[in-house]
Every structure is written in structure tokens, then in C-alpha cells.
C-alpha positions as a printed Julia matrix, in Angstrom:
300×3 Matrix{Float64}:
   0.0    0.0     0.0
   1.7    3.22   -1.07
   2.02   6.04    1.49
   1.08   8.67   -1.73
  -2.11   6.86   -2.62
  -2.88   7.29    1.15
  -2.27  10.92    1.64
  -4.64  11.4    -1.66
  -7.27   9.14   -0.44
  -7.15  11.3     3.36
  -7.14  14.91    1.26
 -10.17  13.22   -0.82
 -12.03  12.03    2.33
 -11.48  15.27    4.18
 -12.76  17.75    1.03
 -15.62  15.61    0.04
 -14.4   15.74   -3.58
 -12.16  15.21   -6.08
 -11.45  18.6    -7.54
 -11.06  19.91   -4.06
  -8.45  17.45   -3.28
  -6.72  17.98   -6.63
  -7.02  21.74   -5.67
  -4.87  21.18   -2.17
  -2.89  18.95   -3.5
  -1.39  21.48   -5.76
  -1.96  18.31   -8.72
  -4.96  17.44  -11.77
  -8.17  15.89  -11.33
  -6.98  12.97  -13.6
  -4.03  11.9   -10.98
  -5.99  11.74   -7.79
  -8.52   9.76   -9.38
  -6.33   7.48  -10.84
  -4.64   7.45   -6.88
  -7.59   6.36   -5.46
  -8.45   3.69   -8.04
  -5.59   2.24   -7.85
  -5.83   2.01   -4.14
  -9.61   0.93   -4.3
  -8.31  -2.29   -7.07
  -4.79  -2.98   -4.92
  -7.84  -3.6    -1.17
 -10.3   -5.03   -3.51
 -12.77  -2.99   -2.22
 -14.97   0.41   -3.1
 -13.52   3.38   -1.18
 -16.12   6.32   -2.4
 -19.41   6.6    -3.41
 -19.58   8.91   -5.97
 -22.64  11.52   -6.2
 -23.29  14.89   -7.66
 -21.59  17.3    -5.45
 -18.72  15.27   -4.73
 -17.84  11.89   -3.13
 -18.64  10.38    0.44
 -16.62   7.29    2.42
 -17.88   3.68    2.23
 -18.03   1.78    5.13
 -14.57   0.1     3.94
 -13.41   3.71    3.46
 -14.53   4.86    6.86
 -12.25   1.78    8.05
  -9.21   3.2     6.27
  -9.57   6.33    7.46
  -8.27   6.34   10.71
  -5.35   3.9     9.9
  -4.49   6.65    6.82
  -4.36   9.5     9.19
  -1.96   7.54   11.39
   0.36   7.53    8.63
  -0.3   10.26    7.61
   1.01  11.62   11.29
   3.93   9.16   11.44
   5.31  10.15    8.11
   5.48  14.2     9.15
   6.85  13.29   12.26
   9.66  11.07   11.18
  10.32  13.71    7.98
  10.35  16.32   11.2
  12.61  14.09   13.54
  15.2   13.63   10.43
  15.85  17.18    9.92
  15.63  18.76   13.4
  16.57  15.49   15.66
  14.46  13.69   18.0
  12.89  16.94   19.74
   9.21  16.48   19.53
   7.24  18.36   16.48
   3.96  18.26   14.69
   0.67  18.46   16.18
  -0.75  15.91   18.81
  -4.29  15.16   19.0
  -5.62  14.63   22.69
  -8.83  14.23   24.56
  -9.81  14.84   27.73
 -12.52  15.31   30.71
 -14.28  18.55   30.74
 -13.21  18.48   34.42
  -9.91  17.24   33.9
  -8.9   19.64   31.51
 -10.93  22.63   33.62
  -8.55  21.49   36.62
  -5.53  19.35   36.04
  -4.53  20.34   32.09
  -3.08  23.85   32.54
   0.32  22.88   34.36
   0.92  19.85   32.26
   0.09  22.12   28.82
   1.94  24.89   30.33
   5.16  23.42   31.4
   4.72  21.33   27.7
   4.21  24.39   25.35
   7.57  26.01   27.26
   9.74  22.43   26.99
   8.23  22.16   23.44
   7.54  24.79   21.49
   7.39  23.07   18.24
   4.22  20.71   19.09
   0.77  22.07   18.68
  -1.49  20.71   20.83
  -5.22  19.86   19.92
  -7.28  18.85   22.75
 -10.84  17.48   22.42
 -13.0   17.74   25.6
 -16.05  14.95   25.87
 -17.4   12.3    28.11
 -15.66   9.04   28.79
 -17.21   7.01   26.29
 -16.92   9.07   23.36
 -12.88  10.18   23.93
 -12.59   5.92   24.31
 -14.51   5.54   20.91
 -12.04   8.3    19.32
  -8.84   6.41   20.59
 -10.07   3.58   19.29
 -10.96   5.14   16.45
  -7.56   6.68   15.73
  -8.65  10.29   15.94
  -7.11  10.98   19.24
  -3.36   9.45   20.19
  -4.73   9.37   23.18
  -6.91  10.73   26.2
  -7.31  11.22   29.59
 -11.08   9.54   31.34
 -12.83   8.04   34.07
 -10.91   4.75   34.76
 -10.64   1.57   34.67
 -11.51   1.25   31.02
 -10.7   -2.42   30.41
 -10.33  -2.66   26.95
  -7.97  -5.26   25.11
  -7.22  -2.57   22.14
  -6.06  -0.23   24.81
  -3.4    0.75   27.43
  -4.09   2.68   30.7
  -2.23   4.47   33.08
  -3.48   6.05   36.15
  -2.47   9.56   36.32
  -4.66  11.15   38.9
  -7.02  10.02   41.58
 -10.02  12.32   42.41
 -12.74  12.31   45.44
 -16.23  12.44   44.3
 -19.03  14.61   45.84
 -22.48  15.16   45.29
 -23.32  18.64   44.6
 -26.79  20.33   45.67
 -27.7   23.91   45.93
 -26.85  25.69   49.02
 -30.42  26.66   50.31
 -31.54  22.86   50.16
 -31.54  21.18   53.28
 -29.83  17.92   51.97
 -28.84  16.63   48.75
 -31.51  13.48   48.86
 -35.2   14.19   48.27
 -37.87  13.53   51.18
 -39.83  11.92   48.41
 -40.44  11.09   44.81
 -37.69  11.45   42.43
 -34.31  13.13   41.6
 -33.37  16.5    39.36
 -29.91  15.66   38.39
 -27.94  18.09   36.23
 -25.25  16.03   34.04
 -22.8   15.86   31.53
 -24.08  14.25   27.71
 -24.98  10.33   28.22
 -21.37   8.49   28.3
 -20.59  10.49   31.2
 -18.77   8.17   34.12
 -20.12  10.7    36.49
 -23.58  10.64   35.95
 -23.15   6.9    35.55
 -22.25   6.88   39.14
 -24.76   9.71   40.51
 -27.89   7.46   38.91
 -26.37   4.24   40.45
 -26.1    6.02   43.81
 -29.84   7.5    43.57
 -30.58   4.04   42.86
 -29.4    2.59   46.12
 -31.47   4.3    47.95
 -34.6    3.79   45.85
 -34.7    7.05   43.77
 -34.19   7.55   39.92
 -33.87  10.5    37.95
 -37.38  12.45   37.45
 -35.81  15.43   35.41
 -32.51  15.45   33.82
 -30.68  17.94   31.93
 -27.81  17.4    29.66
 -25.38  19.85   29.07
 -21.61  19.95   27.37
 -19.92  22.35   30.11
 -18.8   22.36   33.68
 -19.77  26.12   33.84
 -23.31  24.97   32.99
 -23.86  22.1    35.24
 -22.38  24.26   38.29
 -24.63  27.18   37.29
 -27.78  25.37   37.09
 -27.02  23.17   40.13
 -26.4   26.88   42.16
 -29.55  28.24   40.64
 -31.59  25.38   42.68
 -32.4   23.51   39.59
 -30.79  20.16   40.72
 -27.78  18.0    41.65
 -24.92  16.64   40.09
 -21.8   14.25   40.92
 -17.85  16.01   40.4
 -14.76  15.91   41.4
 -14.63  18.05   44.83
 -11.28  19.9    43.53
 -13.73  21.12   40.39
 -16.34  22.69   43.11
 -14.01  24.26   45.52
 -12.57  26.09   42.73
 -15.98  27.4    41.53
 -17.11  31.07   41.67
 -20.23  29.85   42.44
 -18.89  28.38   45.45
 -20.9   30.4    47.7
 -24.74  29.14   46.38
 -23.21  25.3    46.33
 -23.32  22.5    49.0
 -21.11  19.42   48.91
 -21.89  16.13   50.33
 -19.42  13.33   50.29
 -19.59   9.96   49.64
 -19.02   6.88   51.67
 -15.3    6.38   51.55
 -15.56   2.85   48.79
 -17.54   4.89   46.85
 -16.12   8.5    46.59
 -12.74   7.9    45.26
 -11.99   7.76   40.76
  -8.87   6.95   38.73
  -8.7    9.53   35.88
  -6.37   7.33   33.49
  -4.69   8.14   30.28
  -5.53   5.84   27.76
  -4.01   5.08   23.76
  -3.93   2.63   21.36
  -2.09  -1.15   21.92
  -0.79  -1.17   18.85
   0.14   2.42   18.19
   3.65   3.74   18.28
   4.19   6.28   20.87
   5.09   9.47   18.95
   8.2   11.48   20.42
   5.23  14.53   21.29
   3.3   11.63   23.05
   6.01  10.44   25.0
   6.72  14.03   26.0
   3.39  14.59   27.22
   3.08  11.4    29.12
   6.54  12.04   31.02
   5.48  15.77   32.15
   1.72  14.76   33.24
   3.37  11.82   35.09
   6.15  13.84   36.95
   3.64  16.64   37.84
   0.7   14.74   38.89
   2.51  11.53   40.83
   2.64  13.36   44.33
  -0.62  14.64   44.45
  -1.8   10.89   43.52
   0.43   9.35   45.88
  -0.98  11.35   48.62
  -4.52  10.81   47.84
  -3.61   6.94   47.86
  -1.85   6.98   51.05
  -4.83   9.42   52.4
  -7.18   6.81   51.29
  -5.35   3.41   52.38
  -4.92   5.38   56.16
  -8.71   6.02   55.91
């Protein structure tokens, strides 16, 4: 499989069509199609379906996809690593926690940008299920979520351990309801938080009887301080809040309040020189505050 016929077939994917592609590509019409033919007859296999305004991926084509951007990746970093050595270049595609990246991210990306200067970071925020469905998927080298995952495809590595709370407004009495149901307040469905705030409701006989969804710490705390409902975070997110003041937290029993965030990536993926970078800063600044929350919770 030639690396060319790859980087044609990504530009043609990407553009939706191939007189855009020929366009970036800086070649004719004639050559990318013949690129992508020749691809489609060397996997035996349809790679576009062609329509009026352009072309769209197959389901074998949405299959190559990911693999071609991994070349794709590899092939500008080792051209970058050849001429300028092995410091870390190119762009490296992350995920990570809304919380997570609200409270733990800026050091590591700080201290990173400073050490290296030639890697652009992109960072995709999302629930735990969706940044595990985007490693595995090739989009992301790699991202930081609720652990354990458990997945044979992937590796994980704790990074940082977190107590949970529940989180109720400040004028309510307590957190649980004298009767009927819950209001929770919750990030999108994939969330390992609300996961864990609707099994918790559920031990002691309650379920959710409104729920809203939303895609940002800022709303969740804001709608949980404006008496709406509860929600489940990390307490290190709510003591940090400016909305402190009109916010109660509640812990949980001591089996039950404690999560792994974990970094997670790709068994069979080489780790990129940016990649190992990363890992080795959010390792050396995050292993003391995890060893003391393990040695808090092992005395406890």
C-alpha cells in the first residue's frame, strides 16, 4: 500500500471531492482519481461513493480512514525528527474530561508548550465514552477519562485520583429528596459521572425524574447553584468554583467517593516522540498529588 495513494485518499475524504483534493494537493483531477483507483483495485474494495456534489466514504473507506491519518502523522513526524533530531514536532491530537482539563490540564500544557515549542497541541474535551470511541478510532493518540476502562485494544495508566461529591444547591436542606424522584444536572450520556450519581440515587430507591444534559462544567455548576438540581464532580472542580458560595457538597461513603482519571491510547500504536513528552510531564507533575490521595485513602 503506497504512502502517496494514502495521503490522496485522506485529502479526498477530508474535502468531500475530487477537484477539491486535486485543488490542495497542488496536482490534476486525472491523478488523484487514478490514486484512489488504484488504491480501491490494490484492497479489492470500493472506497467512495460517488454523487453529484462530490464523493462520500464507504463503510470500507470509513475503516481506512483512521489507519491513513496515522500515517499520515507518522510520516510528518519522522520527515520532522530527520531534519531537526528527536525533539518532539507536529501536532498531537488529545482528549480529555471537561473536568480534567478545567482542573488538572493547565500545568501539564503549560510546562509542555515552554519544553516544546514546536508541538501544537489539539485537545478534544467529551465524556468518557466518546474520547474511548475516538482512541479507538484513531482520531485521538490518546486521552485522559474516568478509569478503569478495560479494553484489550487499549493501554491505561493512572495519572490522577479524584474524590467524588455530590453537589446540591446551598439553600436545600440535603442533597436526597424527602420523596419522589431526583433533578440531576449532568454531563451528555457516556458520562462516568452521571453513571455513578444514577447508580447512587438508585441505592437508595430514587431515579432520575428530570434530567438535563449539558456539554460544560460552567453549565452544570450554574444550574445546580440556581436550585435547579444536583450533580456528581470531582470536589477539587467545586471548591474552585465562583459559584462556590450558592453550592453545598456532600461526600460519599469512603468505597464509593474515590476515581482513577487514566490516560488511555492505542495497543498497537507507536508512541510518537510529542506523546512520549506529554506522558513524562503529566506523570512527573501529577505523581505526588496521587500518591498522597492513595496513602490518604489506604490510612482512611
Amino acid at each position: 500500500m503506497n504512502s502517496s495513494d494514502l495521503r490522496v485518499f485522506e485529502a479526498v475524504a477530508r474535502t468531500g471531492g475530487i477537484g477539491k483534493a486535486a485543488l490542495e494537493l497542488r496536482t490534476v483531477q486525472s491523478n488523484v482519481t487514478a490514486r484512489v483507483r488504484h488504491l480501491e483495485e490494490e484492497l479489492g474494495v470500493r472506497l467512495f461513493e460517488r454523487h453529484r456534489r462530490g464523493v462520500m466514504l464507504t463503510s470500507a473507506g470509513k475503516q481506512l480512514l483512521p489507519y491513513a491519518l496515522q500515517v499520515g502523522r507518522l510520516l510528518t513526524e519522522a520527515e520532522e525528527i530527520v531534519r531537526r533530531g528527536d525533539e518532539p514536532v507536529g501536532t498531537l491530537a488529545l482528549g480529555s474530561l471537561e473536568t480534567t482539563a478545567a482542573l488538572r490540564l493547565a500545568p501539564v500544557l503549560s510546562a509542555y508548550h515552554r519544553a516544546h515549542p514546536r508541538v501544537d497541541i489539539a485537545l478534544r474535551t467529551g465524556t468518557t465514552a466518546s474520547l474511548t470511541a475516538d482512541v479507538l478510532g484513531r482520531r485521538l493518540e490518546g486521552a485522559l477519562v474516568v478509569g478503569p476502562v478495560r479494553h484489550e485494544e487499549l493501554v491505561e495508566e493512572k495519572l490522577i485520583e479524584e474524590e467524588l461529591v455530590v453537589v446540591a444547591p446551598a439553600a436545600w436542606p440535603t442533597w436526597v429528596p424527602r420523596e419522589g424522584g431526583a433533578r440531576i444536572v449532568v454531563f451528555r450520556a457516556g458520562c462516568s459521572y452521571r453513571q455513578r450519581l444514577e447508580a447512587l440515587l438508585a441505592g437508595k430507591g430514587l431515579v432520575a425524574t428530570r434530567l438535563l444534559e449539558f456539554g460544560t462544567l460552567d453549565g452544570i455548576l450554574g444550574c445546580v447553584a440556581a436550585g435547579i438540581g444536583i450533580t456528581m464532580l470531582p470536589r477539587a472542580v467545586v471548591a474552585r468554583s465562583a459559584l462556590g458560595a450558592d453550592l453545598s457538597i456532600h461526600p460519599l461513603p469512603a468505597n464509593k467517593g474515590r476515581t482513577a482519571t487514566v490516560f488511555i491510547r492505542r495497543r498497537d500504536a507507536l508512541v510518537s516522540a510529542a506523546l512520549g513528552a506529554f506522558l513524562a510531564l503529566a506523570r512527573a507533575i501529577h505523581a505526588p498529588a496521587r500518591r498522597s490521595a492513595e496513602l490518604e485513602r489506604d490510612m482512611g
